[in-house]
C-alpha positions as CSV (number, residue, x, y, z in Angstrom):
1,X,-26.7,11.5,14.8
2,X,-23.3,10.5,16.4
3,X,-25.6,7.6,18.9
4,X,-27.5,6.4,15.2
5,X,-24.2,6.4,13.4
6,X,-22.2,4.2,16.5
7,X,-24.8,2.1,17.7
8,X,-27.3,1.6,14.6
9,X,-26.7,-1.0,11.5
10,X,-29.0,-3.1,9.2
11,X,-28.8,-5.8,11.7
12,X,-29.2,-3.5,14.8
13,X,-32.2,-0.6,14.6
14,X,-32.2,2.0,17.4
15,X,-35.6,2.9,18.9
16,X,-37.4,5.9,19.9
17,X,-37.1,4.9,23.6
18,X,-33.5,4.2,23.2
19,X,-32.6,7.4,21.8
20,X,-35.1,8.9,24.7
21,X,-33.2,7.3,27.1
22,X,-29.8,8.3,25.6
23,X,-30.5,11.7,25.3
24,X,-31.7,11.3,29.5
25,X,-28.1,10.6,29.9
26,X,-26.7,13.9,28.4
27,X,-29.1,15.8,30.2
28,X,-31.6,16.8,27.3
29,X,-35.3,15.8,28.4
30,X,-37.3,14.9,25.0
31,X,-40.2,13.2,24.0
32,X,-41.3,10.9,21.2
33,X,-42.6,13.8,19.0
34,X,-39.3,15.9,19.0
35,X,-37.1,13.1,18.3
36,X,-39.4,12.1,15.2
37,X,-38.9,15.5,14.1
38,X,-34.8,15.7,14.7
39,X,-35.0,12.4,12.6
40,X,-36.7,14.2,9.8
41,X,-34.3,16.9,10.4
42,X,-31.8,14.3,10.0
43,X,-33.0,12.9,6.9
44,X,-33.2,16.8,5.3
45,X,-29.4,17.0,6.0
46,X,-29.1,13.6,4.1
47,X,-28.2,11.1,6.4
48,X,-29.4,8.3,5.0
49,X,-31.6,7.0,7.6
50,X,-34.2,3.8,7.0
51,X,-37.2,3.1,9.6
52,X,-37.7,-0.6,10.3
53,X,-41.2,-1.9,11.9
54,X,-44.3,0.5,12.8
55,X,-45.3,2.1,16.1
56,X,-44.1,1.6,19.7
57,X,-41.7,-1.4,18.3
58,X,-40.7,1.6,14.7
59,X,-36.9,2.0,14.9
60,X,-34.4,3.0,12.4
61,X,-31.0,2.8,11.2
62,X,-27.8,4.8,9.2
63,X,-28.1,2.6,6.0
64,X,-25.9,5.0,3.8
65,X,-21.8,5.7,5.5
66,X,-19.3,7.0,3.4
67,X,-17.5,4.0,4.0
68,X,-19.5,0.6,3.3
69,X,-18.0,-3.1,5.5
70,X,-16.9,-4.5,2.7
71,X,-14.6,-1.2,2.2
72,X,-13.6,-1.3,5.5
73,X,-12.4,-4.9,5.5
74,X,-10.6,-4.4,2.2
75,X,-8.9,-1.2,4.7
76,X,-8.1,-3.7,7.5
77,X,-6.5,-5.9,4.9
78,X,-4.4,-4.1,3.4
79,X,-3.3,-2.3,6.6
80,X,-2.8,-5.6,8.6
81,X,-0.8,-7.1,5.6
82,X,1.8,-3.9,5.0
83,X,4.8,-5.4,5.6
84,X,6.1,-1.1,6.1
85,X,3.9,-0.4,8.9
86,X,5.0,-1.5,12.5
87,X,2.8,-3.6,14.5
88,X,1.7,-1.1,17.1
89,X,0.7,1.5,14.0
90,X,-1.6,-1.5,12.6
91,X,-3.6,-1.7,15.7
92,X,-4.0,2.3,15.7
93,X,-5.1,2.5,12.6
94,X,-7.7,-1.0,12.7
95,X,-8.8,1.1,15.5
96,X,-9.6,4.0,14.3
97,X,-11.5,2.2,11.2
98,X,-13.4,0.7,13.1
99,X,-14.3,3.9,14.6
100,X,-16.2,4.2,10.8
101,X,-18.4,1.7,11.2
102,X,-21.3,0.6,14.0
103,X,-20.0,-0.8,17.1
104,X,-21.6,-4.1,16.0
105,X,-19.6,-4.1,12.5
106,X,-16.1,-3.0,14.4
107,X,-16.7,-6.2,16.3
108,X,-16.8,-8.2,13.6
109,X,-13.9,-6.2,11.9
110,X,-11.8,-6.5,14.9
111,X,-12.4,-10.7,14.9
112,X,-11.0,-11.0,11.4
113,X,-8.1,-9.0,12.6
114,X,-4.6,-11.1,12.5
115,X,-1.5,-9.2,13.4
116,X,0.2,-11.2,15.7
117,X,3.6,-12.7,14.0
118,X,3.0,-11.2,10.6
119,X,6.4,-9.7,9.0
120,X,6.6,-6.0,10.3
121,X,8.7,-3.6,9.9
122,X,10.8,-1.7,12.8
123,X,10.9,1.8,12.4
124,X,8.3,3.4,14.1
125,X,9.3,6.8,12.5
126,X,8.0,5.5,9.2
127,X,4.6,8.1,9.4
128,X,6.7,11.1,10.6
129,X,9.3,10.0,7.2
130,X,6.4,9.8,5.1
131,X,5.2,13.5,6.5
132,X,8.5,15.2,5.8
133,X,8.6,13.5,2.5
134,X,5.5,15.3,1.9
135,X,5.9,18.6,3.0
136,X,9.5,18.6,1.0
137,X,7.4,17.9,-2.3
138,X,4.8,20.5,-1.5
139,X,7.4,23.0,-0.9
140,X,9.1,22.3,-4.2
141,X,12.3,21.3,-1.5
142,X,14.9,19.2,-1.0
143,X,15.4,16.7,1.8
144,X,18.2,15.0,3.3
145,X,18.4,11.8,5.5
146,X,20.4,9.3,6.7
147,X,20.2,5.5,5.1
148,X,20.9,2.7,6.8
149,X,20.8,-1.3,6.8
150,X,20.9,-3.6,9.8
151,X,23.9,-5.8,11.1
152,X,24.1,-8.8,12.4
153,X,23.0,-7.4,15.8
154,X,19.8,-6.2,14.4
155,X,21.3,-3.0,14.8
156,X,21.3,0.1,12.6
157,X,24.1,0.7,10.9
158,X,24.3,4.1,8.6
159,X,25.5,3.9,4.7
160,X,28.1,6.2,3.6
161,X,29.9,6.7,6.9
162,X,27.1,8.5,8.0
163,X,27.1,11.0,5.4
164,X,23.6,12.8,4.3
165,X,22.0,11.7,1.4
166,X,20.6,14.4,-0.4
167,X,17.3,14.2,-2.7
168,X,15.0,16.1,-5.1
169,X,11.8,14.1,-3.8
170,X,8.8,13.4,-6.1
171,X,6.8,10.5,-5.6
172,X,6.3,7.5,-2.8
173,X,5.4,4.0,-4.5
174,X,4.4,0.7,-3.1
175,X,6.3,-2.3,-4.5
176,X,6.3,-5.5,-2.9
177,X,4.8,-4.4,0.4
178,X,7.6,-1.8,1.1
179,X,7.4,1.8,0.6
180,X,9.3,3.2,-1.4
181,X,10.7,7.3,-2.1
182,X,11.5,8.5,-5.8
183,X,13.5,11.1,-6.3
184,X,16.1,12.5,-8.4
185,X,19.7,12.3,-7.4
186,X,21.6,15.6,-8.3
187,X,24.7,14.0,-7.7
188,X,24.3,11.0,-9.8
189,X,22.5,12.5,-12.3
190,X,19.4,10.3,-12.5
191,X,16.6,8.9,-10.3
192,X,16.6,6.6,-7.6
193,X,14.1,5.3,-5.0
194,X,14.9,4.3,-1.3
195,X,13.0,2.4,1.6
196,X,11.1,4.5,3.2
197,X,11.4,2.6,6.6
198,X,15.4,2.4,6.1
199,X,15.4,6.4,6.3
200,X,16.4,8.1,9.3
201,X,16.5,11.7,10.5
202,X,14.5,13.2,7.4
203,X,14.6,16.8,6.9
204,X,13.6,19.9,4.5
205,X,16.4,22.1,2.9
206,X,16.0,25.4,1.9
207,X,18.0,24.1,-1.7
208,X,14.9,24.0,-4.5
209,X,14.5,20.6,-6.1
210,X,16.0,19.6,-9.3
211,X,15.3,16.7,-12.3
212,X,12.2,17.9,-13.1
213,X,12.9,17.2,-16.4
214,X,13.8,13.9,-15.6
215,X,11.1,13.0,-13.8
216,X,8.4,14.5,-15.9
217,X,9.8,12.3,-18.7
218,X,9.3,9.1,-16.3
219,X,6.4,6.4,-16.2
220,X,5.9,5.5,-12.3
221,X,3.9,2.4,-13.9
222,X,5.9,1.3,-16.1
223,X,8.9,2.2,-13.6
224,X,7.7,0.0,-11.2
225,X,7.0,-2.8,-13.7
226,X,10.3,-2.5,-14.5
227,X,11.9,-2.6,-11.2
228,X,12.0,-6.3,-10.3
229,X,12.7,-5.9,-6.3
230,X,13.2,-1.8,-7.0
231,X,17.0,-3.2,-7.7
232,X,18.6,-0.2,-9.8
233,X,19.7,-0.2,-13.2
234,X,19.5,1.0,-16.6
235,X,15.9,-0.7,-18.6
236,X,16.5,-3.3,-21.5
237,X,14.5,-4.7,-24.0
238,X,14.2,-8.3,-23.4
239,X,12.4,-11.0,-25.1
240,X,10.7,-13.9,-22.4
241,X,8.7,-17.4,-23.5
242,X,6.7,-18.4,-21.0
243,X,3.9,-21.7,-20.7
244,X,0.3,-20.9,-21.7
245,X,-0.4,-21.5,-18.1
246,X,1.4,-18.3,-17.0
247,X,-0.3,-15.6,-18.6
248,X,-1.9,-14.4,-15.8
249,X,1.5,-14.5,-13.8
250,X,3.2,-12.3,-16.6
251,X,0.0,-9.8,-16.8
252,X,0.1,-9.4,-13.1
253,X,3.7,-8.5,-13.2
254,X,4.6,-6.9,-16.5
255,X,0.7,-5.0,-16.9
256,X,-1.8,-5.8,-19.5
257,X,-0.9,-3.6,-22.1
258,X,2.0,-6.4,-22.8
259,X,2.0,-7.9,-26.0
260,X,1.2,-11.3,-25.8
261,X,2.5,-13.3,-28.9
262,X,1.7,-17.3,-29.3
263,X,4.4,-19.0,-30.3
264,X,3.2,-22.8,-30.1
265,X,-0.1,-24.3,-28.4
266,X,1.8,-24.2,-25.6
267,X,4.3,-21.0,-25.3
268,X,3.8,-17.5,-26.0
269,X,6.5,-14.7,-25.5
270,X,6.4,-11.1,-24.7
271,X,8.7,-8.6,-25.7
272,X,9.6,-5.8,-22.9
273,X,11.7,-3.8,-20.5
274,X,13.3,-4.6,-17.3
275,X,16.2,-4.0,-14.7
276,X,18.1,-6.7,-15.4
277,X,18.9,-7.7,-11.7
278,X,19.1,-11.2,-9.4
279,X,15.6,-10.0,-8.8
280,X,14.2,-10.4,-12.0
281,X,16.3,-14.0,-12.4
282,X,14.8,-15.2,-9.3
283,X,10.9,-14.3,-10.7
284,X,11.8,-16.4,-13.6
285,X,13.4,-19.2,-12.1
286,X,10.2,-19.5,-9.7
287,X,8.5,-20.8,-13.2
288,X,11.0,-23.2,-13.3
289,X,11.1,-25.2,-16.8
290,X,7.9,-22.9,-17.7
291,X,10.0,-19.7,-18.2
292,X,13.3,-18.9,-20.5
293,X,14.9,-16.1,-21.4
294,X,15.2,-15.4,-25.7
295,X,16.9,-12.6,-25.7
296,X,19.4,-10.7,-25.7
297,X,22.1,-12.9,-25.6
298,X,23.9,-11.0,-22.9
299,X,20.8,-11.7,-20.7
300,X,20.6,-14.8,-21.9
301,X,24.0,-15.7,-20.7
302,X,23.8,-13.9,-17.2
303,X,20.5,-15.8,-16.2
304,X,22.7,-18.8,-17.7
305,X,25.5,-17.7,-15.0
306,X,22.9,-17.1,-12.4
307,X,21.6,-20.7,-12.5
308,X,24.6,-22.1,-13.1
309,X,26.3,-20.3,-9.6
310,X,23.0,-21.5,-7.3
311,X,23.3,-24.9,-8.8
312,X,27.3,-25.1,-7.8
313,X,26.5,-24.1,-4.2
314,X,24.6,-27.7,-3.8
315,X,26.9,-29.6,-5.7
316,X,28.8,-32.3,-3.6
């Protein structure tokens, strides 16, 4: 089963003589009739096995793995384009997805891989972080860690003096190809999220988490909708018109269950809740003259502010 699952595809069947031959190698004598019963034998334990050609020239192939190419490729993409895990991690894990499919497909897998000078992260800890987070929610725990950012120097350099932060961890979230922690932050009173890869030194406390309450009343979709960048903030209703040619830009971002409402033949707006932040400006400003905030006026004034500081920087 291993040699048939490693060395057999669609394109590539294995024959009786081969598996004769491989089974020479391992020391096991056999002979065409046993190995057409440990294929049947095979089949009864439901490997999914198909037999290509008849006689002397018969062979046969795995047709049925629990993970199909296409599968595998959409693996490979996502984990060569994760800006949160380092280069060296990528190539383990292509590796060992490869290891799913036939020698012949992890060729072929392995050709459409493109690492090399794509945006990585440099934490390397980032799997043992992402373990500890774990085992603190498990354990209804929690964890401390130090945060830092990098200088100048491309060094680390530790928020807070070096102080621990201390969280009541409950969920990990993807947004915008880092990975993020959310947890609730007894101190502050509400919940935060951090980068995963900016986390140092991660440990379990003994100290039983808190903000359940908190966090049982939160929607991790709709949080992350809401999170332009994951910049902090309190939510506020806002109300955006956009061009007709947008509305799959404003689905992608702000979900489908967004209430789309025409305005002209050529606008529509949508009325819904974000983090005001220089996040959420920038998004809109990437529409240019297709975007505009409505309302609130208080919104509408601070985008006003925000365009009207970037434009001053290139005045002459």
């Amino acid at each position: 089963m291993d040699y048939l699952l490693r060395y057999s595809d669609e394109y590539h069947p294995v024959t009786v003589a081969q598996l004769i031959e491989e089974l020479g190698k391992r020391g096991i004598s056999a002979e065409r009739k046993s190995i057409y019963d440990d294929l049947e034998a095979l089949r009864t334990y439901g490997l999914d096995l198909v037999q290509t050609g008849r006689g002397r020239n018969s062979g046969c192939y795995v047709a049925g793995r629990d993970f199909e190419l296409p599968e595998l490729r959409l693996l490979v993409d996502s984990v060569q384009s994760s800006k949160f895990i380092t280069q060296k991690k990528t190539m383990s894990l292509i590796k060992k997805i490869e290891g799913l499919a036939s020698v012949h497909q992890a060729r072929e897998l392995n050709r459409q891989v493109f690492v090399k000078n794509r945006i990585k992260t440099m934490n390397e800890s980032i799997y043992y972080n992402v373990d500890e987070i774990h085992r603190g929610i498990a354990a209804n725990r929690k964890i401390r860690f130090h945060y830092f950012e990098y200088n100048m120097e491309k060094q680390r350099q530790l928020r807070r003096n070096g102080d621990w932060y201390v969280i009541s961890p409950y969920a990990l979230t993807w947004d915008d190809e880092n990975y993020y922690l959310v947890g609730f932050d007894s101190q502050a009173g509400i919940i935060k999220h951090f980068r995963v890869d900016k986390m140092a030194q991660i440990g379990t406390t003994e100290e039983p988490r808190d903000g359940q309450e908190v966090y049982a009343a939160l929607d991790m979709g709709l949080y992350a909708r809401q999170v332009f960048g994951m910049f902090s903030g309190e939510p506020v209703w806002v109300r955006l018109r956009f061009d007709r040619g947008l509305v799959g830009a404003v689905l992608d971002r702000l979900g489908q269950e967004v209430m789309l409402v025409p305005e002209d033949e050529e606008h529509f707006t949508v009325r819904t809740q974000v983090v005001v932040s220089p996040q959420f400006f920038g998004w809109l400003c990437g529409f240019g003259k297709r975007a505009k905030v409505l309302e609130p006026e208080n919104v509408v004034n601070a985008m006003a502010e925000y365009v009207e500081n970037i434009s001053q920087m290139y005045k002459m």
